[in-house]
Structures are given as structure tokens and as C-alpha cells.
C-alpha positions in Angstrom: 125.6 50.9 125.6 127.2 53.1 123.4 124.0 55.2 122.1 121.7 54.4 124.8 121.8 57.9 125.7 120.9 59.4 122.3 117.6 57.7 121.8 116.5 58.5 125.3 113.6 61.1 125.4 111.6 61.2 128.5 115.1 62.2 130.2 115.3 65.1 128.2 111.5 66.5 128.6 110.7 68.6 131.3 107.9 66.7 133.0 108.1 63.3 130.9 106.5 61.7 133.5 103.2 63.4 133.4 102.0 63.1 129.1 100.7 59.3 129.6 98.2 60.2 132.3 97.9 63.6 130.4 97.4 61.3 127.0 95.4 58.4 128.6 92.8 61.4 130.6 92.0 63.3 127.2 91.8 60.2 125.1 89.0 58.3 127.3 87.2 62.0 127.5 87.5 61.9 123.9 86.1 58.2 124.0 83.1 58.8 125.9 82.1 62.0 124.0 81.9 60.0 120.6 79.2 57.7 121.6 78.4 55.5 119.4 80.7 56.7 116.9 83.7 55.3 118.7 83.9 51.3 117.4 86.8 50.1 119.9 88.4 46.9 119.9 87.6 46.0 116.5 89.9 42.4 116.3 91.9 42.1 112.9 94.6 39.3 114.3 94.3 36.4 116.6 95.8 38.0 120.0 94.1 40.5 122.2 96.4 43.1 121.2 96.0 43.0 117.4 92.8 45.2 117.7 91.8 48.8 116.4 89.8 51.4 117.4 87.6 53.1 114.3 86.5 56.6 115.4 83.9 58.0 112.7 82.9 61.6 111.9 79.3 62.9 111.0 78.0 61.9 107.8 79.7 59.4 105.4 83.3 59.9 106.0 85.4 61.3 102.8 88.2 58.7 103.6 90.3 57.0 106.6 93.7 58.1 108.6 95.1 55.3 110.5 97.5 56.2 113.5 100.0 54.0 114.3 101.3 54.6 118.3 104.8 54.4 119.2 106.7 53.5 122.6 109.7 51.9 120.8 107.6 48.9 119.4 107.3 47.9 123.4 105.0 50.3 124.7 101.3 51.9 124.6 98.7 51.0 123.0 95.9 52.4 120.9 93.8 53.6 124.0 96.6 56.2 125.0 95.5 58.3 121.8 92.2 58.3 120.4 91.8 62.7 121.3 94.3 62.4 118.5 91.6 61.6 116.0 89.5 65.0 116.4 91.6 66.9 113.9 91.0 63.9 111.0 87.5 63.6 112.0 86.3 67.1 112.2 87.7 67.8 108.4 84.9 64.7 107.8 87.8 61.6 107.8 87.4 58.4 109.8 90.5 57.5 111.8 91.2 54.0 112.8 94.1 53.4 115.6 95.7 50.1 115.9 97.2 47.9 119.0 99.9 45.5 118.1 101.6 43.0 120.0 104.9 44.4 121.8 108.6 43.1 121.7 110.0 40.9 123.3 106.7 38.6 122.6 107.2 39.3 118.9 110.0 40.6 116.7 109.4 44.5 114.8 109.3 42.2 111.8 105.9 40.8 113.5 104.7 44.0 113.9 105.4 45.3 110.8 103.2 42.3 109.0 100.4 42.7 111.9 100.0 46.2 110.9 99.6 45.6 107.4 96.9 43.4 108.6 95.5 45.6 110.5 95.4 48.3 107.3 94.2 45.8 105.0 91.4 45.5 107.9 90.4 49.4 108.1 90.9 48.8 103.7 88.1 46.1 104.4 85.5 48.4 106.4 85.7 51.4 104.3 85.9 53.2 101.0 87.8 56.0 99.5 91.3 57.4 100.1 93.7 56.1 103.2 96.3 58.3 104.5 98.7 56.7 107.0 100.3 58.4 110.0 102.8 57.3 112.9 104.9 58.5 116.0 108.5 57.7 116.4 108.1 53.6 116.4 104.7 53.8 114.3 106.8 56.4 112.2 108.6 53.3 111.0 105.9 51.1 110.6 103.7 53.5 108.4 107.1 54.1 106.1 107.3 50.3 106.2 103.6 50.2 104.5 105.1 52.1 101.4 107.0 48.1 101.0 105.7 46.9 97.4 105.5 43.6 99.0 103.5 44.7 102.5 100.3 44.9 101.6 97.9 43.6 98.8 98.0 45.7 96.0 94.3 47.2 96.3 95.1 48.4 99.4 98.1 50.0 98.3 96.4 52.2 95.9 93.9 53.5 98.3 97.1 54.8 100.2 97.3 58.7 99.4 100.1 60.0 101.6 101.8 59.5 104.4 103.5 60.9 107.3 105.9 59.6 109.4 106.3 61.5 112.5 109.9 61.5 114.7 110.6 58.3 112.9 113.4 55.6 113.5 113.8 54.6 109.8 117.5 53.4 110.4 117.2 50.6 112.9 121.3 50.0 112.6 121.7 52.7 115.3 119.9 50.9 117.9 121.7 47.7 117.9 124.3 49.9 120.2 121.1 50.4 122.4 120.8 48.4 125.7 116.8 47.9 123.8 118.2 45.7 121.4 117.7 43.0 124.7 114.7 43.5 124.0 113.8 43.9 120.3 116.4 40.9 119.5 117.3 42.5 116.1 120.8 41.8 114.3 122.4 43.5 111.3 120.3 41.5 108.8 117.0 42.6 110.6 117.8 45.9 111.1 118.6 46.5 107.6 115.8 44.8 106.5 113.4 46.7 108.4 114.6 49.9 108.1 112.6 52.2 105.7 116.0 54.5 104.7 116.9 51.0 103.0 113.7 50.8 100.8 112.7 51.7 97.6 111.4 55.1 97.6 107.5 55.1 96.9 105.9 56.2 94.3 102.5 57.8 94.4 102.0 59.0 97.4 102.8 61.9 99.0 105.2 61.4 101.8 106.1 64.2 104.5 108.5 63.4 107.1 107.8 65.4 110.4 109.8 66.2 113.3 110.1 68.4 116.2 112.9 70.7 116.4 113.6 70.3 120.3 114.1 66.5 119.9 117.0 64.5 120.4 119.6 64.9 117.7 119.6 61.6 116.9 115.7 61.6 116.0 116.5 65.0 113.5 119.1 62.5 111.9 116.8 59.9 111.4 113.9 61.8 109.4 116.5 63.7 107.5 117.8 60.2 106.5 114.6 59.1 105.5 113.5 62.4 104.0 116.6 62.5 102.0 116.7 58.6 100.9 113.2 59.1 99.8 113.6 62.3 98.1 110.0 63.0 100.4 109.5 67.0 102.1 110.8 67.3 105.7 109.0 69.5 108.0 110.9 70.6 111.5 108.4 71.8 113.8 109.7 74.6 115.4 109.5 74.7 119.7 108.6 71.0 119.7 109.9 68.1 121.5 109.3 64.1 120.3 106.1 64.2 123.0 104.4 67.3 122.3 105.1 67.1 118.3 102.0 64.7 117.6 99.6 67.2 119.3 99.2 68.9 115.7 97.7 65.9 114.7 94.2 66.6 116.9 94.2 70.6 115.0 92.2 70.2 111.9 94.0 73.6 111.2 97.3 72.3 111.3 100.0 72.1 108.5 100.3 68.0 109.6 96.4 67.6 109.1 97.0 69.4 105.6 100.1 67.3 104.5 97.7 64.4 105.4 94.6 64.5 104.1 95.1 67.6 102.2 94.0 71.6 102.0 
């Protein structure tokens, strides 16, 4: 279809093929070094895939980042990340990382409420601050948190800032995608769920992120949703829409920072 091409990725990354078994290898290393501190599969929905993994630094942790995976809302799961979570856990945060059920079983409406559930679950098991990040599809579902009407308002206020990374936050564009067979969306749902269409938040800081090798279509997005929101845009130089999330496992990075702070 007309834009299938502009919100392809793996085509346009030299060696596509090789960051999930690259991803999957250094996230069960990661895993198995935590021990006990790795809680996976920790159920907050009534299907096998509404589940989170809760990784926990030393000592009482000084808040909680939840990742949210992407794969175009019909890919991945939680497992293919958790080496992600060094960089929040080594400045003392806990990070949880939610599964969620995958279209076509469910529309991104569906996933939208189960991962409010599954915040309102991490809200549940912890205390202090929450920060909220996502990749590309779990870009969209973190902005989608920032809805007044998403989660329970105690849970809200925990929320200190978030940052969608290489988010869709138009969905409009991908009704001229061949995936729309598959997500099932029409103009309605597409504007509904599309965070460029939503209030901006108040509250919280918000920093869009984005590589600076991706697919034009993917720097349009989070400069739509960076201007609509009046939020900071970062454009990380040299990097592509895979490799741009590896700041978030660098407790040094300028993503960890616009996270959970200096």
C-alpha cells in the first residue's frame, strides 16, 4: 500500500536480521545474573501475555521505570529486553517490563487499557516516583498513559516523566499500511488513539526521543508529537530505530537523565 514502504525498518538496517537473537542472548544473561532480584512473569491481566517482569536494584529502590516493548503492537515480548533495565537499576530504580497481548487477537485500543493495567499493577507493588518509557509501538502506549482518563488518578501522580522513544503517535498514517490487516483500525480509532490528538500533559516531564538514522517517517512522527505537546525533542545523532534504545541500559546516558533525572 501506499506507505508500506515508509514504516518499514528492518529493510533499511544493515543486519536487521541479527538484533532479536542479539536482544533475546543479552537479555536472558542479564536474567540469570540478577538472581533473585529478577521477579518474572508477575500476572496483572487474565491472559498469559498480560504479565511483567519486575527487575530490582540493591537496596530499597528510589522509584520504578516501566519499559514498554514495541514490534508494531504485534511483536516481542517483554523477555526480548530485560539487559535494558541495567541503566535504571544501577542509578538505584526498579524497572518493571510488561507483555501485552498482540493484534490481531486484540485491537491497540486493548492494549492501550491492558497497559494501564499493567502500570496501575507496578503502582500497586511499589512506592515513590514512576517514570514511563517505550520503543516505537510502546512509544505510543506510554504517551497514551499521559490520557486524563487512562489510569486512576493516584497512579497518575506517581508518573514523573516520560519518554517516548521512535514513537508512532499519529496512527492516521498507517491506515495506508498493508498492517492495518492486521491492527483493524479505521479513521475513528486511529484518531482516537493517537497521542498527537491528546491533550498535552501537565506535570510531567515529557522528552520525545529519536534516532537520527531512522526512517523519515518515524522523525515526523516524534516531531509531531514533540510539537503538539509542546514536550523537548532529542535526535540521537548516528542512530537507527534498533540501536536508539541501547542508551537506555547506560546509566550515563542523556535518555537515563531525561528519565529519572541528573
Amino acid at each position: 500500500m501506499k506507505l508500506d514502504e515508509a514504516y518499514k525498518n528492518g529493510e533499511y538496517i544493515a543486519g536487521a536480521d541479527q538484533f532479536p537473537l542479539r536482544w533475546e542472548k543479552a537479555a536472558v544473561a542479564f536474567r540469570d545474573s540478577l538472581g533473585a532480584r529478577a521477579q518474572v512473569g508477575v500476572s496483572y491481566g487474565p491472559s498469559s501475555r498480560q504479565s511483567l517482569d519486575m527487575f530490582m536494584p540493591e537496596g530499597v529502590p528510589r522509584g520504578t521505570a516501566v519499559f514498554v516493548h514495541g514490534g508494531y503492537w504485534k511483536a516481542f515480548d517483554s523477555s526480548y529486553w530485560s539487559h535494558l533495565a541495567a541503566g535504571p537499576m544501577a542509578r538505584g530504580w526498579a524497572v518493571a517490563m510488561p507483555s501485552y497481548d498482540l493484534c490481531p487477537d486484540v485491537r491497540i485500543s486493548d492494549i492501550t487499557r491492558q497497559i494501564a493495567a499493567a502500570v496501575t499493577k507496578v503502582a500497586d507493588r511499589t512506592h515513590g516516583p514512576i517514570a514511563l518509557a517505550g520503543h516505537s509501538a510502546g512509544g505510543h502506549l506510554v504517551a497514551r498513559m499521559m490520557d486524563p482518563l487512562i489510569l486512576p488518578v493516584e497512579v497518575r501522580d506517581r508518573i514523573e516523566a516520560v519518554v517516548p522513544i521512535s514513537p508512532v503517535a499519529d496512527l492516521e498514517p498507517l491506515l495506508e499500511t498493508s498492517m492495518n490487516e492486521v491492527f483493524g483500525l479505521d479513521v475513528k480509532a486511529a484518531q482516537a488513539e493517537s497521542p498527537v490528538n491528546m491533550t498535552p500533559p501537565h506535570g510531567v516531564n515529557v522528552t520525545v526521543w529519536v534516532g537520527a538514522e531512522e526512517r523519515p517517517a518515524f522523525l515526523e512522527q516524534a516531531e509531531a508529537l514533540s510539537r503538539a505537546w509542546g514536550a523537548r525533542r532529542v535526535v540521537a545523532e548516528g542512530k537507527h530505530h534498533f540501536d536508539v534504545i541501547d542508551a537506555f541500559a547506560d546509566p550515563e546516558s542523556d535518555m537515563i537523565k531525561a528519565l529519572i533525572g541528573a
